[in-house]
LOFI-993105 format. One record per residue (C-alpha): x, y, z; residue in one letter. Coordinates in steps of 0.2 Angstrom, whole numbers, plus 5000, padded with zeros to 4 digits. Example, Ala and Ser with C-alpha at 12.3 -4.5 7.8 and 13.67 -1.06 7.14 Angstrom:
2
506249785039A
506849955036S
! end
This chain:
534
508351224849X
508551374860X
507151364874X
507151574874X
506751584858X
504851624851X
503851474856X
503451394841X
501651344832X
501951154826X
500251094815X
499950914815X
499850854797X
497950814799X
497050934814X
495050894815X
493850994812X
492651074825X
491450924832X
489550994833X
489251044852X
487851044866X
487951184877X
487751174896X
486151094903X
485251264908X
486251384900X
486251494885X
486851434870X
487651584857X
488651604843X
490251684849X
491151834842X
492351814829X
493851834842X
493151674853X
493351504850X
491851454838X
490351364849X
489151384862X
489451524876X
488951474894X
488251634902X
488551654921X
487851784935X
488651874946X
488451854966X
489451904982X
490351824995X
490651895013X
492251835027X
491651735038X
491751765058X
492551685071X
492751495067X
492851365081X
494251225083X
493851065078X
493850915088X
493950775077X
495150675079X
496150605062X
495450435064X
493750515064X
494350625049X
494850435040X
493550345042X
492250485036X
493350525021X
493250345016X
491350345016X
491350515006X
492550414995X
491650264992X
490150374988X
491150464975X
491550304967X
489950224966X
489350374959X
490650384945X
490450194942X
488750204937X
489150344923X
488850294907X
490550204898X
491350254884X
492050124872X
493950104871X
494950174854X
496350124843X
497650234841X
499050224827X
500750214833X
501250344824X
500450464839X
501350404852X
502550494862X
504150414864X
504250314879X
504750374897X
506050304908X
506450324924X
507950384934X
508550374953X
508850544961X
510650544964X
510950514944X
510050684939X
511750774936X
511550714918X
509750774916X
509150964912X
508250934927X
508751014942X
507950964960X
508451104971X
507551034987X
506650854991X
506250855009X
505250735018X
503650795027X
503850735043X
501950795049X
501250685035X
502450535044X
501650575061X
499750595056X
499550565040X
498050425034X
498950325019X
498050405007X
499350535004X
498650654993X
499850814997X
499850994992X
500851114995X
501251294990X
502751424996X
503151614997X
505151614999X
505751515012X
503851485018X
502751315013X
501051285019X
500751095014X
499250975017X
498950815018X
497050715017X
496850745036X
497950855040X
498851045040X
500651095041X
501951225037X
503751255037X
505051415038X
506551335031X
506251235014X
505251085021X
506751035032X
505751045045X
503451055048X
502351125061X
500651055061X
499051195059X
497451155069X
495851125057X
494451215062X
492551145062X
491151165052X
489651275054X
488151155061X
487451095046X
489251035039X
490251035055X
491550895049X
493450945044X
493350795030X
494650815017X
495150874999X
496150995003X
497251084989X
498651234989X
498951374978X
499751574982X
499351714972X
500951764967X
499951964960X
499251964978X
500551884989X
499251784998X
499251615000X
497351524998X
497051345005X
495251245005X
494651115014X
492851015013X
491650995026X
490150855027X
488850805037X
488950625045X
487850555032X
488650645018X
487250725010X
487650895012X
489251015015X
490251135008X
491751215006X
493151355017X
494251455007X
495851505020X
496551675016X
498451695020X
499751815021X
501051705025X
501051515028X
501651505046X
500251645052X
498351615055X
497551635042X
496851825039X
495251785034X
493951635028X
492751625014X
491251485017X
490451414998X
488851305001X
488051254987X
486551214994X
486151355005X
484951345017X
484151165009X
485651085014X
485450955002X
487050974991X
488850884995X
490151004984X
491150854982X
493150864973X
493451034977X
494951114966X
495751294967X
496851394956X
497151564951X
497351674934X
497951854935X
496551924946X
495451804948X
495351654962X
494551504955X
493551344964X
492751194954X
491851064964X
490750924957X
488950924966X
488150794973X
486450764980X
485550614987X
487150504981X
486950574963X
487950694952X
486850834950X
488350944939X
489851024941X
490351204946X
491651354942X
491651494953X
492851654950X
493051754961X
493851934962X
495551904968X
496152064974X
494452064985X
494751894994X
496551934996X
496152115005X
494752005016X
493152125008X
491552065000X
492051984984X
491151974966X
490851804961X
490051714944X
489751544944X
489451414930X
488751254931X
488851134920X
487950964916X
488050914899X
487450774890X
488850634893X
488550584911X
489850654927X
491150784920X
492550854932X
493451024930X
495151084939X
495751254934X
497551214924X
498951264931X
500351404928X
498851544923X
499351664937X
500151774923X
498451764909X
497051844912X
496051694902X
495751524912X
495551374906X
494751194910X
494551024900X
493150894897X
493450714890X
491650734878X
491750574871X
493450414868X
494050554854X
493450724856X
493850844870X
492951024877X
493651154880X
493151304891X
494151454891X
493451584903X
494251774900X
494251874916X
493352014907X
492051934904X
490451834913X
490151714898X
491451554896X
491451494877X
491451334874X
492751224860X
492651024856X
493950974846X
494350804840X
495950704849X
496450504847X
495850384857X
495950334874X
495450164885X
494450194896X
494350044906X
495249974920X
497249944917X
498149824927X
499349894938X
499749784951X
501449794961X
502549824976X
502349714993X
500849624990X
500549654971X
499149784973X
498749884961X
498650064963X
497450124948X
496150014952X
494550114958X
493250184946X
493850384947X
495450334940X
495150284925X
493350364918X
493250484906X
492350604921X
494350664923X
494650644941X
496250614936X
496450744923X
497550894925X
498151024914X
499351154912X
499551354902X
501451364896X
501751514885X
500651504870X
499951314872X
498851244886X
499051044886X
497950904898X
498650744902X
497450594909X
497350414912X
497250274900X
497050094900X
498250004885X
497850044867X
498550084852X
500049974856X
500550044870X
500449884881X
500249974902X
499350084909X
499750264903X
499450444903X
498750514887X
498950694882X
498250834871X
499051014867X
498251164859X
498551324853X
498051444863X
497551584849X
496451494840X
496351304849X
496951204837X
497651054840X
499351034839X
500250884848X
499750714858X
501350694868X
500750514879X
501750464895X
502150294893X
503450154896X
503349964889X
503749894907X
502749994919X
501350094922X
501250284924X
499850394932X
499050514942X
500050684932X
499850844938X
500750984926X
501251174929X
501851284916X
502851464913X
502951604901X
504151514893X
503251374888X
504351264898X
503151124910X
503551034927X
502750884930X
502450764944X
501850584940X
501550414949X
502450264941X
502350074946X
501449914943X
501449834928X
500149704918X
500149524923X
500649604942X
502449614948X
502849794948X
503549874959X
502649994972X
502150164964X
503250294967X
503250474966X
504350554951X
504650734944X
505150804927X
505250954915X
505150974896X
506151164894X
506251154874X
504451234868X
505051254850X
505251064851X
503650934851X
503250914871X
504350774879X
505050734894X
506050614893X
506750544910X
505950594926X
506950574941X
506450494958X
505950574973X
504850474982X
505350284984X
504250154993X
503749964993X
502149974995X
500249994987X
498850024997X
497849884998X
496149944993X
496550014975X
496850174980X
498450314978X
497650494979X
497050654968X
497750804978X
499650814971X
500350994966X
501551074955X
501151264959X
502351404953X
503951434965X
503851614973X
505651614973X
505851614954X
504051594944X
505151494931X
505151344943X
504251244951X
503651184969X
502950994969X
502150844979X
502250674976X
502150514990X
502450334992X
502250215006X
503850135013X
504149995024X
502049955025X
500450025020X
499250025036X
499950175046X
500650345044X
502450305048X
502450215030X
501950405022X
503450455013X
502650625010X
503750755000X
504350944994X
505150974981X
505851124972X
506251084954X
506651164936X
507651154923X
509751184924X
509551344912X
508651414928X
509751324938X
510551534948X
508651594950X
508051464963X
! end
């Protein structure tokens, strides 16, 4: 079927009805207007935030930066390990997706995929940690890309990276930690960054919003989010950005005394931020009754003035916020979905046979690992899943809606009999086209090969979502030997043709213990029907 065509609405057979709600611990509950998704409405309140001044150069060095990012991560995960499980679900075969296979770079002339670039960053070979967790964003020719520990851009395509200077924190969070993620405004041409800041003991931080007009200059301005204010008791842990139309968006999930304490949006006025001025800014905080919940804003919204983010509720039902720039109240959807495993899969592989979805925020329902995308009129999530319903590995499940009225429409899971696949991240365009970047390796009983970094694009939206083959970009032998892989990956929009896309995926080649073993990389992707815009 012709991708240009009218993006169609396919029904399931059987589509749940609504699931009763609970709104938001501390917020309003409502019965929302006819036009809005039917459930409670979280209200929110408007604030300001003002530039900073002149920041200071840090003088951490990346081995300092490491070892306090791995204490902030072994806090993340005990938190997340004690939240309450969920039981595991059946799911009929008939739901499944067909299964995924994989392909090596150099046979992608038979795909619909089409990799423009896939460069190596050679910054993340020099300082990288192992933990690759890359992001990247461009404006033309321009990339600014972060690693875990580090900062760099490039003028020509990724061939070749300059490293950027992190500056320190103020004196109640002075540490340059981590979590850093990408995004440009393609409405604004400004490109925004983030990066947290702890503490030594971890109990308190916050969060610097970089303001740029181009990757390879200083940045114009910064933006500083504490929590906690002047307590300095609250660590903004998981920090996420993306943008809509005119609005920036930051989600972190709070943390105090070593507990979760809820989850955060903030919106802020995008035009404002990108000119450097006082911005307006409404925040919702969620807690909920189902224990730790996670939000990222989904990806390819820079067109909508709507934004949305998911919530796993429970093993078969799924919240949905959707957040209209208009307005300072985020309405609230459940809707029921199949099951998914929420336990730890076996994926053990490469050098060594470690597995590389082993630790607790890969695999809970909280959604660490959960990404989703807005692609013409749908927006779909993807997340991890141990096996179930006959599907024998570690997998990524999925769930698309309608974006009209929410309804559910298609489950299109990620799987493949002989290996496993995880850690998606998704973009989307107008056309209702999606990129994706996914991790695949390992395999139950051990014996897998390493994880490796792969790409991929379904461009037939009047068709049921499917991918088919993704192709290859970063190979490697190795898994880390502590359980770990990463949660920063990107697929942002590609300034030179917003119906492609710009990735990041990584392995480790050759070793796994320094940062000649990072096989970071860039890669400009889409579909061959775009194949003279890019």
């Amino acid at each position: 079927m012709p991708r240009r065509s009218t993006v169609a609405a396919v029904a399931l057979a059987t589509v749940a009805a609504l699931a009763p709600l609970t709104p938001a611990a501390g917020a309003g509950a409502t019965t929302a207007t006819a036009a809005a998704p039917a459930g409670p409405v979280a209200r929110t309140a408007p604030t300001t935030v003002r530039p900073e001044g002149t920041l200071r150069q840090s003088t951490a060095s990346r081995e300092q930066m490491a070892d306090l990012d791995r204490r902030h991560r072994e806090q993340r995960e005990r938190i997340a390990a004690a939240q309450p499980a969920l039981a595991g679900g059946q799911v009929d075969a008939a739901e499944r997706a067909k299964p995924v296979g994989q392909t090596e770079a150099a046979e992608i002339s038979a795909q619909s995929l089409l990799i423009r670039r896939n460069n190596a960053n050679t910054r993340a070979s020099a300082v990288s940690s192992t933990l690759g967790e890359t992001a990247a964003a461009n404006d033309g020719s321009s990339v600014f890309y972060t690693g875990n520990t580090y900062a760099s851009f490039s003028t020509n395509d990724g061939s070749t990276w300059t490293g950027v200077g992190l500056p320190a924190g103020p004196a109640d969070a002075p540490n340059a930690c981590c979590d850093q993620d990408v995004v440009r405004a393609h409405n604004t041409d400004r490109i925004f960054s983030i990066l947290l800041y702890t503490n030594a003991a971890l109990n308190n931080g916050g969060v610097r919003i970089f303001v740029r007009d181009n990757p390879a200059s200083a940045p114009l301005c910064t933006y500083y989010i504490d929590p906690g204010g002047a307590a300095d008791d609250v660590l903004p842990d998981y920090p996420h950005i993306g943008v809509s139309a005119n609005a920036l968006y930051l989600t972190t999930q709070n943390q105090r005394a070593g507990s979760w304490i809820g989850s955060q949006i903030r919106r802020f006025n995008l035009a404002q931020m990108s000119a450097c001025t006082t911005a307006t800014t409404n925040t919702l905080t969620h807690v909920g009754s189902v224990g730790q919940r996670v939000f990222t804003p989904v990806e390819g919204a820079q067109n909508s003035t709507t934004m949305y983010f998911g919530a796993i509720e429970s093993s078969t039902s799924f919240r949905i916020f959707s957040w209209a720039e208009s307005s300072a109240s985020v309405p609230q959807t459940v809707r029921t979905i199949s099951a998914s495993n929420f336990s730890n899969p076996d994926c053990r592989g490469g050098t060594g046979n470690f597995d590389f979805i082993e630790r607790a925020t890969s695999w809970t329902a909280a959604g660490f690992r959960m990404r989703g995308a807005l692609h013409g009129s749908r927006v779909t999530w993807y997340w991890h899943s141990a096996p179930t319903g006959g599907i024998t590995q570690g997998h990524v499940r999925a769930a698309s809606f309608r974006t009209s009225d929410l309804t559910l429409v298609e489950q299109p899971h990620i799987w493949n009999a002989s290996l496993c696949f995880g850690y998606p991240v998704v973009s989307g365009n107008v056309f209702g086209d999606l990129g994706i970047s996914i991790a695949a390796g390992g395999a139950a009983g051990g014996g897998g090969a390493a994880a490796q970094g792969y790409v991929g694009v379904d461009d037939t939206p009047a068709d049921p979502i499917a991918f088919g083959t993704v192709i290859l970009t970063a190979s490697g032998t190795h898994n880390r030997t502590d359980g770990r892989y990463g949660d920063y990956f990107t697929v942002r929009t590609n300034a030179k043709c917003q119906r492609t896309w710009v990735g990041t995926n990584y392995a480790l080649s050759g070793g796994n213990t320094t940062s000649a073993h990072v096989n970071a990389r860039y890669v400009e992707f889409g579909s061959t029907l775009d194949s003279s815009c890019f």
